[in-house]
C-alpha positions as CSV (number, residue, x, y, z in Angstrom):
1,X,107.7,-3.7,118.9
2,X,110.4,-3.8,122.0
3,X,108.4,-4.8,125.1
4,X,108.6,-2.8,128.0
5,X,110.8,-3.6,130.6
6,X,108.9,-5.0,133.9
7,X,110.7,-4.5,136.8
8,X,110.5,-7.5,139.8
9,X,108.3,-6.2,142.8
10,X,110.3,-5.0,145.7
11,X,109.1,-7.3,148.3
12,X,109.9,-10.5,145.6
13,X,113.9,-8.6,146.0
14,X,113.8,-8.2,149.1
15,X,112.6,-11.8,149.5
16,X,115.6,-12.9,147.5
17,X,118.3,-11.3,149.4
18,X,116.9,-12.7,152.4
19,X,117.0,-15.9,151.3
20,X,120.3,-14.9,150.8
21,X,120.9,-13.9,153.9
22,X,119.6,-17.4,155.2
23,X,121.7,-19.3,153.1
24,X,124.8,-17.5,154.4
25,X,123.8,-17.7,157.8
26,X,124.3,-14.0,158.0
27,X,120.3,-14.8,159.2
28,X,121.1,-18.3,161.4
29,X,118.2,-20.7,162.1
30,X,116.3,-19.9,165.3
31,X,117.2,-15.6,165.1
32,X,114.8,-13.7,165.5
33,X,114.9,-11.1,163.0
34,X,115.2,-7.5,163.7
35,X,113.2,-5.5,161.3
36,X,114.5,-2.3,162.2
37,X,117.7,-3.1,161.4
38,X,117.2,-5.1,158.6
39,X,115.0,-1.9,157.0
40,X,118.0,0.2,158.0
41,X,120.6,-2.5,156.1
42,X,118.6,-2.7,153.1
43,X,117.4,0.6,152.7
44,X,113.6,0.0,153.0
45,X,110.2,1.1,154.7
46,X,108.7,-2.4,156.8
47,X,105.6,-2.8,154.6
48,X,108.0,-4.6,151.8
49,X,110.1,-5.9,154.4
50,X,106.8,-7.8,155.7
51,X,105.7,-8.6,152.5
52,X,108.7,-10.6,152.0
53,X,108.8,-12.0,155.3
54,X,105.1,-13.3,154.5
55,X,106.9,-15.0,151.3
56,X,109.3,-17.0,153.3
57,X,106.4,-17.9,155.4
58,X,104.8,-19.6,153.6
59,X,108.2,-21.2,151.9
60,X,108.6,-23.0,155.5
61,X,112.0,-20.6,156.2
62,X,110.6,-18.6,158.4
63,X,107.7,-18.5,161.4
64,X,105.8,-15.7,162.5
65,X,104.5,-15.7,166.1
66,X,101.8,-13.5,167.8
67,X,103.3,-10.5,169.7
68,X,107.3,-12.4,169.2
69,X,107.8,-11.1,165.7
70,X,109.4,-13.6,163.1
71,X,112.2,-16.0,163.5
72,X,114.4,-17.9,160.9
73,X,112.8,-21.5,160.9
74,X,114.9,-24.4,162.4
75,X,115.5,-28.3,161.1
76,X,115.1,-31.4,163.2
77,X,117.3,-34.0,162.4
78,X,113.5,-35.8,161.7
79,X,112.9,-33.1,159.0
80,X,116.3,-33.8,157.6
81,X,115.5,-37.6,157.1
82,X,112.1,-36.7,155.8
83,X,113.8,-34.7,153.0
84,X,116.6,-35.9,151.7
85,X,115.3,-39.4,150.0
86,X,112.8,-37.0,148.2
87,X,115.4,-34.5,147.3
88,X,117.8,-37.7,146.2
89,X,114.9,-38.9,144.2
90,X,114.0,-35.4,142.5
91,X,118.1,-34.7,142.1
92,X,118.3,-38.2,140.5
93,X,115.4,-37.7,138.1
94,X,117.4,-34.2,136.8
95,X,120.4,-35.8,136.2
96,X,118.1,-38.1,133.9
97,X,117.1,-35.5,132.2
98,X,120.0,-33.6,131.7
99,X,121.9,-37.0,130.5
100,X,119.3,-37.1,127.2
101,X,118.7,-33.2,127.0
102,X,122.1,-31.4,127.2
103,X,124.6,-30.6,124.3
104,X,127.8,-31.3,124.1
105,X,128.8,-27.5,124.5
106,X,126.3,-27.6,128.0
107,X,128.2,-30.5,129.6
108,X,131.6,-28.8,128.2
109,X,130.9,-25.6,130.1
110,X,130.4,-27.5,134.1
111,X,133.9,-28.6,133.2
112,X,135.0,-25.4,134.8
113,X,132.9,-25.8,137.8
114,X,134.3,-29.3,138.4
115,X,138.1,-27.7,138.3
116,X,137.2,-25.6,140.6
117,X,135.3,-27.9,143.0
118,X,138.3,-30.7,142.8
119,X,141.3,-27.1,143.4
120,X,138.6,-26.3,147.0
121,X,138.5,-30.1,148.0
122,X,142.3,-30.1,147.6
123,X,142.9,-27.6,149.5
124,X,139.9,-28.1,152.5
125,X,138.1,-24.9,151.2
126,X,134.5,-26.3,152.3
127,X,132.8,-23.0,152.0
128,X,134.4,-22.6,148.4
129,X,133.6,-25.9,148.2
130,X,130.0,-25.3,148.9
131,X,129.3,-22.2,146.6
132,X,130.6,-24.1,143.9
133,X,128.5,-27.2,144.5
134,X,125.5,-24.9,144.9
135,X,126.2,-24.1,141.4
136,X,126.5,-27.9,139.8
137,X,123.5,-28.1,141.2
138,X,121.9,-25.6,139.9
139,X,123.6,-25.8,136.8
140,X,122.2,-29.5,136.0
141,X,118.5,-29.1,137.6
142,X,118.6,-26.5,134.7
143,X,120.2,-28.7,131.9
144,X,117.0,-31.0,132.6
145,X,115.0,-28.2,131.4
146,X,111.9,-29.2,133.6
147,X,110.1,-26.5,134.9
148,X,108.1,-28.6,136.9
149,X,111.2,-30.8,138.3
150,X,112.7,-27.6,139.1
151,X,110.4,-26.4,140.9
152,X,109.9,-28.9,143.1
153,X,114.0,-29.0,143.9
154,X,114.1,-25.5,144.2
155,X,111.2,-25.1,147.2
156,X,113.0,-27.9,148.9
157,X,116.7,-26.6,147.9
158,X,115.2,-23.6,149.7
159,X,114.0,-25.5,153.1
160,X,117.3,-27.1,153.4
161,X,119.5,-24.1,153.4
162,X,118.1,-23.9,156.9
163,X,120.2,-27.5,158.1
164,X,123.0,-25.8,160.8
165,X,125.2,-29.3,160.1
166,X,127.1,-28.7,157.2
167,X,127.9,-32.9,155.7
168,X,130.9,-31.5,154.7
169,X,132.9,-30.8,157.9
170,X,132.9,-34.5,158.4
171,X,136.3,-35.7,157.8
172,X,136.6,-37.1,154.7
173,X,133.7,-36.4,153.1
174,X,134.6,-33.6,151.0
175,X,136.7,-36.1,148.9
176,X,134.1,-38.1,148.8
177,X,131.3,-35.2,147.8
178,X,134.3,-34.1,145.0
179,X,134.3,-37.9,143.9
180,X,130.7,-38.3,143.1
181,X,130.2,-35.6,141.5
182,X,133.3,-36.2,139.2
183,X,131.4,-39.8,138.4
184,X,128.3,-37.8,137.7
185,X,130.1,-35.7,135.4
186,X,131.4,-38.5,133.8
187,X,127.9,-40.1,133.5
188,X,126.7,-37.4,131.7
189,X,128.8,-37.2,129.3
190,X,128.6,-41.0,128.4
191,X,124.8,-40.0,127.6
192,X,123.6,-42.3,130.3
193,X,120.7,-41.1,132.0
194,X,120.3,-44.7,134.3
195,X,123.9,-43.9,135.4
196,X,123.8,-40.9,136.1
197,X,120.1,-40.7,138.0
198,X,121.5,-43.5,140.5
199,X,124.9,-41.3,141.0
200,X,122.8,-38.3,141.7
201,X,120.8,-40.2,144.4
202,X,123.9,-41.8,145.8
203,X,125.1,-38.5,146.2
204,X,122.3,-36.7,148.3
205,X,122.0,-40.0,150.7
206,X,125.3,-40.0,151.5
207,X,125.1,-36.2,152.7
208,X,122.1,-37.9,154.8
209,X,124.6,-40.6,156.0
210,X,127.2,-37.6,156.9
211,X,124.4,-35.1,158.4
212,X,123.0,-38.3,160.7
213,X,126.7,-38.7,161.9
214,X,127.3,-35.3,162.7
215,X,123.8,-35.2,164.5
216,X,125.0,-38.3,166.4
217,X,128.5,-36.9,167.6
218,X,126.2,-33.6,168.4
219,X,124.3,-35.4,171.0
220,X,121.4,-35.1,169.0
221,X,119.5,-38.6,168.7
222,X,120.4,-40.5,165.0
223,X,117.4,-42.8,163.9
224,X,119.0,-45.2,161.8
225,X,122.6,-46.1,161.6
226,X,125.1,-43.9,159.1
227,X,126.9,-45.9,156.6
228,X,130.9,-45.5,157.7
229,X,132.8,-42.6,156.3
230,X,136.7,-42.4,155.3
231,X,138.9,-40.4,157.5
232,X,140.6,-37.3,156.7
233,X,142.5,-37.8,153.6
234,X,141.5,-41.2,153.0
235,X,140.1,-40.2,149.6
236,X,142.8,-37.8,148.9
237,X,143.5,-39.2,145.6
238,X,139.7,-39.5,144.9
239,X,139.7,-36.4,143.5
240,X,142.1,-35.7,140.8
241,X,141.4,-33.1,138.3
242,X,142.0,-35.2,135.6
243,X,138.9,-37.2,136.3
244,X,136.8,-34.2,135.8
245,X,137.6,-34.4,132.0
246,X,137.7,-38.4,131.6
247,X,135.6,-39.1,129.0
248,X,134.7,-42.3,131.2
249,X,134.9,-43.6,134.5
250,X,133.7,-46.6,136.6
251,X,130.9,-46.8,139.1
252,X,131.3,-46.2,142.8
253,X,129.9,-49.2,144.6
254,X,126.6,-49.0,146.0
255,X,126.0,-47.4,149.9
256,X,125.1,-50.2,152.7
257,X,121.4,-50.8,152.7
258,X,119.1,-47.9,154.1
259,X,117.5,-48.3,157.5
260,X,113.4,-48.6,156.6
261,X,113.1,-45.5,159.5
262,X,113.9,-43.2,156.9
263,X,111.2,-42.2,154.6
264,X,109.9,-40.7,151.8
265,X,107.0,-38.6,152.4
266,X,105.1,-35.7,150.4
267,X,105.8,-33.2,153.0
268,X,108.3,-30.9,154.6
269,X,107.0,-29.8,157.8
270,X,109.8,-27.5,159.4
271,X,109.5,-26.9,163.6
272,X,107.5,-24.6,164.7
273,X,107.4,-23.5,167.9
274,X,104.0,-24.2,170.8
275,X,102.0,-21.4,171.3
276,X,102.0,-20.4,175.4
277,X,98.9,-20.5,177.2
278,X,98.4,-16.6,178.5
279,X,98.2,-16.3,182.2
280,X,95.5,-14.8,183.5
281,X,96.0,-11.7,185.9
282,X,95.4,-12.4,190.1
């Protein structure tokens, strides 16, 4: 017998597109968000519009204050350093995974995706660049076929689509992203899950090391020293195509030593803002 086609709740579509909307920054951390015009834009009443926004809540991507309304959630450089050795460690473990787990026709088909990532790096396309690398990521939390693992990644995946520095608009860096993931690539197909779990962590510190650098030249404060970068262009050559279908290639030499100020803990805790004390009337 056929079973019956079960459509998603509203407020679980309206809670994706917002996420959507978050990632894209077409909602930017701190807004606040309009409800009338988002029901207007999306062509719904507020009760699944709150619904949703009640979703995100409690996802950490949005905050919801007494007689304000609700505002898209904002990252301290703290939170940032809080997250990214457990997002390094959770990334690593599905490149593990997908080393021992994936066919040969699964690792065949991110071939495309790492042509097109190494064409956006050549040409300084970073937010090409980035939907593609979104997609990698995806692609290989899902080769690990761990639901639990991919959970885990996803909420924070989620949390950190809220980070206004974008690692990538360091100079240099999107070579250097391009590079590692080409050596990940490369691990995978070798079948070596050690290889390719301490690329995968490599990786997601050194966006740490770009993000803290980008804080620092911000004015924000940087708690522990960034790892030098290459300039613009540096690593031009870093990124060939070719290397995307080498059947092998060597490792990229460990980053400096960590700084012990940055953590991993069991929690994201995004800002939220103080409550005000009410004045009372003379």
């Amino acid at each position: 017998m056929t079973a019956p086609i079960v459509r998603q709740a509203l407020y679980l579509e309206v809670a994706d597109r917002l996420r959507d909307m978050i990632r894209s920054r077409a909602l930017a951390t701190g807004d606040w968000i309009d409800e009338v015009r988002l029901t207007a834009q999306l062509g719904i009443s507020r009760t699944p519009l709150r619904e949703a926004l009640k979703v995100l809540a409690t996802e950490g991507l949005v905050r919801l204050e007494p007689r304000k309304g609700c505002f898209v959630n904002e990252l301290s450089l703290r939170d940032l350093e809080d997250i990214f050795p457990l997002m390094a460690m959770l990334e690593g473990r599905c490149a593990h995974e997908a080393a021992r787990k994936a066919s040969d026709a699964d690792l065949r088909a991110l071939e495309p995706l790492h042509e097109a990532l190494a064409g956006h790096a050549r040409a300084g396309r970073i937010d090409a660049y980035y939907e593609v690398n979104y997609r990698i990521h995806e692609a290989v939390q899902a080769l690990a076929d761990n639901r639990w693992l991919s959970d885990m990644v996803g909420n924070l995946r989620k949390v950190l689509s809220l980070s206004r520095l974008k690692s990538l608009t360091l100079p240099g860096r999107i070579q250097e992203s391009c590079a590692e993931h080409l050596a990940i690539l490369a691990a995978l197909k070798a079948r070596d899950p050690d290889g390719a779990e301490a690329l995968a962590r490599k990786h997601l510190l050194r966006q740490m090391d770009a993000l803290r650098m980008l804080a620092g030249r911000d004015g924000q404060p940087a708690t522990t020293q960034a790892a030098a970068l290459p300039p613009a262009g540096a690593d031009e050559a870093a990124c060939p195509l070719g290397q995307a279908l080498a059947p092998a290639q060597p490792p990229i030499p460990p980053s400096p030593p960590r700084s012990p100020a940055v953590q991993e803990i069991a929690h994201v805790r995004p800002r939220h803002s103080r409550a005000r004390t009410r004045r009372t009337p003379n």
